[in-house]
C-alpha positions in Angstrom: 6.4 3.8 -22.3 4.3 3.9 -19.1 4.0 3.3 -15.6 1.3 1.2 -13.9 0.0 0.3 -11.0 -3.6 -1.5 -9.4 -4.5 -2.1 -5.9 -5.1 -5.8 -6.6 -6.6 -6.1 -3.5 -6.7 -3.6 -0.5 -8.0 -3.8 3.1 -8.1 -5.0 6.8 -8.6 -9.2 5.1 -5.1 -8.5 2.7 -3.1 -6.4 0.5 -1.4 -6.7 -2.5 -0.1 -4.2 -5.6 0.8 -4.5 -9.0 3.4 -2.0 -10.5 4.4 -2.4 -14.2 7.3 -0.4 -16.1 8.5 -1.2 -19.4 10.9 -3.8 -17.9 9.8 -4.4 -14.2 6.4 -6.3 -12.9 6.8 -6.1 -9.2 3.9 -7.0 -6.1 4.5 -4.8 -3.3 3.2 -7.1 -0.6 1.4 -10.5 -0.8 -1.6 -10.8 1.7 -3.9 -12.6 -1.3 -3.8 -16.0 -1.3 -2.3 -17.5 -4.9 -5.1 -18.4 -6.2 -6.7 -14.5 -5.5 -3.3 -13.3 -6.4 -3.3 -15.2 -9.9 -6.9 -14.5 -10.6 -6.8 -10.8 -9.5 -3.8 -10.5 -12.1 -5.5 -12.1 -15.0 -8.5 -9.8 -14.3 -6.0 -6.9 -15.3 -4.6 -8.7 -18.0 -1.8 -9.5 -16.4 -0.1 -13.7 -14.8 2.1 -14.3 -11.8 4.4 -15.7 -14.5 5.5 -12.0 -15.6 6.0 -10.7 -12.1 10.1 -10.4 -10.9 9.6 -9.5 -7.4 7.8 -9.4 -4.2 8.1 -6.4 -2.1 6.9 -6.4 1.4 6.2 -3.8 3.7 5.7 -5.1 7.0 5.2 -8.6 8.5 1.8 -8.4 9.9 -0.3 -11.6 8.1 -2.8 -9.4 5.2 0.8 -8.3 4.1 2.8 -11.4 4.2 0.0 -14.5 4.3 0.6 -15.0 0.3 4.4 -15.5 0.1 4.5 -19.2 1.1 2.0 -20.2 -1.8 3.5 -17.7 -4.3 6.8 -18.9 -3.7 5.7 -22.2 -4.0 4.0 -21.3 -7.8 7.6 -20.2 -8.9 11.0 -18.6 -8.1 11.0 -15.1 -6.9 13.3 -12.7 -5.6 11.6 -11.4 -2.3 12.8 -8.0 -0.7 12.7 -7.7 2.4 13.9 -5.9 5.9 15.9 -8.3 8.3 13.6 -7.3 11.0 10.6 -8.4 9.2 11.7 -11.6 7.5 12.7 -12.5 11.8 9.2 -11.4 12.6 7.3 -13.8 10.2 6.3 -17.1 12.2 6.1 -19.3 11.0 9.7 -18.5 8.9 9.3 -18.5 5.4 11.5 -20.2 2.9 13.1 -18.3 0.0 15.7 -19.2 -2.6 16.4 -15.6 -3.6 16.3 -13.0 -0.2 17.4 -9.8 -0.5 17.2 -7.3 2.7 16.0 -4.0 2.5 16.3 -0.9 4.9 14.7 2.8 5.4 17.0 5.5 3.5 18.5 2.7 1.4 17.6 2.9 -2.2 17.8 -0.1 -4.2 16.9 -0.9 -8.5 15.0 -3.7 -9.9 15.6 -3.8 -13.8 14.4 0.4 -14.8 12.7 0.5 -11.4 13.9 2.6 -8.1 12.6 1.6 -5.1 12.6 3.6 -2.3 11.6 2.1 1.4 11.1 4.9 4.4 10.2 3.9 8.0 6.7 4.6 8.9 4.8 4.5 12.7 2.9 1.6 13.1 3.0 -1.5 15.3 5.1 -4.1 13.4 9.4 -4.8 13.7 10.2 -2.6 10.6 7.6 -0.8 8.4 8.2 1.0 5.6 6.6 2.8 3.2 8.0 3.3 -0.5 8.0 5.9 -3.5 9.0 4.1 -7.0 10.1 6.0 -9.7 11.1 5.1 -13.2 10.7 6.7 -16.9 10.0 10.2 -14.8 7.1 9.2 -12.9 7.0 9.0 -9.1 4.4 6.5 -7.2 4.4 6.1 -3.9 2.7 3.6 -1.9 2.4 4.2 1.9 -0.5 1.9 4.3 -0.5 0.9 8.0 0.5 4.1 9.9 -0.7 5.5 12.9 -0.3 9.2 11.7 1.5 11.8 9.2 4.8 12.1 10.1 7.1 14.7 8.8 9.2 12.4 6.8 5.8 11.0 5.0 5.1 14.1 4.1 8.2 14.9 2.5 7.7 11.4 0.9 4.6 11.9 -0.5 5.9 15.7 -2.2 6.3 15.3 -6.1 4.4 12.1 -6.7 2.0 11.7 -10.0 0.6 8.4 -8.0 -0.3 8.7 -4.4 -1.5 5.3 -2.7 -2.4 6.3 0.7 -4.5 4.8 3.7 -8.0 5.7 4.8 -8.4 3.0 7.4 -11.0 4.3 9.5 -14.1 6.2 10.5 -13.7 7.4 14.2 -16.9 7.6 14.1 -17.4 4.3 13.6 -14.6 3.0 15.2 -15.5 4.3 18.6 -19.3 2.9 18.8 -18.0 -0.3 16.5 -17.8 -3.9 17.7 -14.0 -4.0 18.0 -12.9 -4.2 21.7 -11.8 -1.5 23.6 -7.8 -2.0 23.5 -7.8 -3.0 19.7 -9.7 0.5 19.1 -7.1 1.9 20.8 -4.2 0.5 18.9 -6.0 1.1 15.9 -6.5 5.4 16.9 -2.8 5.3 18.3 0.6 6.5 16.6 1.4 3.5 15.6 -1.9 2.2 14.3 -3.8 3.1 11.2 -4.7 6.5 9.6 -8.1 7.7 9.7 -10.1 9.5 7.1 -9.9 12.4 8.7 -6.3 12.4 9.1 -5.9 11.6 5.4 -8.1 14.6 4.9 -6.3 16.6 7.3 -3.1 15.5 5.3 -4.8 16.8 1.8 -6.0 19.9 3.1 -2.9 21.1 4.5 0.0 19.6 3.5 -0.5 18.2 0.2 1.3 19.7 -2.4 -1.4 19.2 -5.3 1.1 17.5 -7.9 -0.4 13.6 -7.9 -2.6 13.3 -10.7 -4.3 9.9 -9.4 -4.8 9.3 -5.9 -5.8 5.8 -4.1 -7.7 5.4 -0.8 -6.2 2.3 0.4 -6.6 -0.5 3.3 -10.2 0.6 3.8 -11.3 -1.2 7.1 -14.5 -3.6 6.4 -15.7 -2.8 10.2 -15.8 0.4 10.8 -15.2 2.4 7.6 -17.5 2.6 4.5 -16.2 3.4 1.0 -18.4 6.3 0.4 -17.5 7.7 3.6 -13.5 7.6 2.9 -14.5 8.9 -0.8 -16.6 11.9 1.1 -14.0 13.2 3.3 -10.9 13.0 1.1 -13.7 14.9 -1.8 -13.9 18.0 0.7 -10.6 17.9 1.4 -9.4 17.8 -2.3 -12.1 19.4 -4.3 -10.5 22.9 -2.9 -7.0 22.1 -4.1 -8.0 21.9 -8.0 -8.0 17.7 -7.7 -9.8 16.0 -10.6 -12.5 13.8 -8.2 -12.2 11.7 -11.3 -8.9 10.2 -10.2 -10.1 9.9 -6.9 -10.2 5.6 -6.5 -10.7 3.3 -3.7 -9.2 -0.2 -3.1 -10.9 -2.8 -2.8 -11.3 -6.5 -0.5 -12.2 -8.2 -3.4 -11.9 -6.9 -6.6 -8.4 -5.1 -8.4 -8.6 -1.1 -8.5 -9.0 0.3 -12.1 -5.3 0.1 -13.9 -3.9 4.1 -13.4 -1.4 4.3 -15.9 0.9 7.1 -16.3 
């Protein structure tokens, strides 16, 4: 028995991941487009006929773009907060709706699913930690900055999936305009690499075995960059820079399983 999880695809364009158990096949978000989505799955030897959920996050358009098409593939079961599904125009149509909410745990077949608010600008975001057959993932994009409840979050994992949006670097003499390089550098925009960094070298507590650099902007980050700082920042704490992966815009992270 395992658990596994890829980064189908990861960044600023859309995001989607795969998590497997022995009985569950979730996608936690769906910001591919079918097509992507089913091709992306194949390429990890896996179809969107096996999947029994979708999982979403937050309502912003790389997160939810995909459901319409998916849903009109086949019948899923799509969990979701109230505030989000209100926040997606235009509304999408689902047979099978179930709302979610931050502290409320909820199972899907051997899987325990988790959702905790995080900052950023949407109705509702959450982040998640999944557990099942004693192994703890959690998956946790689109926030502005490390709050103390991430943190506690993100203690005891084996899988870590964790943004590295930005550059500041970058960001600061990049194309974007002023105001949207603000909302990105704010508290409730997207975490840098250096505050991922700042999060491994200070409050990690050095239990995740694999760790993923997700939602990697194309603009005004670089993938060797992100790789770099979260390298210094982990190298210290005994990490194995082997485990150390990036998502991706277009292809699906290697399989971790656990």
């Amino acid at each position: 028995m395992s658990v596994r999880i890829s980064l189908l695809g990861s960044s600023s364009s859309g995001n989607c991941t795969f998590v497997a158990t022995s009985q569950a096949k979730i996608l936690l978000d769906a910001g591919l487009n079918p097509t992507q989505t089913q091709k992306r799955l194949n390429a990890i030897g896996e179809s969107l006929d096996g999947i029994d959920a979708l999982i979403i996050s937050h309502e912003h358009t790389d997160h939810t773009c995909g459901i319409p098409g998916l849903l009109g593939k086949r019948t899923l079961p799509v969990y979701i907060g109230n505030k989000t599904f209100a926040a997606i125009s235009p509304n999408i149509e689902c047979d099978s709706l179930e709302f979610i909410s931050a502290g409320e745990s909820f199972q899907l077949k051997d899987l325990r699913i988790s959702p905790f608010s995080i900052p950023h600008d949407a109705a509702d975001p959450l982040g998640f930690t999944l557990e099942a057959e004693g192994i703890k993932i959690a998956h946790v994009t689109d926030l502005g900055y490390m709050t103390e409840l991430v943190i506690h979050k993100l203690t005891g994992c084996d899988v870590m999936v964790l943004e590295s949006n930005h550059d500041l670097e970058m960001l600061k003499v990049g194309p974007y305009p002023w105001f949207l390089k603000q909302r990105i550098m704010g508290r409730e925009g997207h975490l840098s690499n250096e505050g991922a960094s700042r999060f491994f070298s200070e409050c990690f507590d050095g239990q995740a075995r694999y760790i993923v650099l997700a939602h990697l902007s194309e603009s005004n980050n670089h993938p060797d960059i992100a790789r770099m700082e979260a390298a210094r920042a982990l190298q210290p704490r005994g990490f194995d820079l082997e485990h150390l992966y990036l998502g991706s815009k277009t292809t699906p992270s290697p399989v971790i399983e656990v």
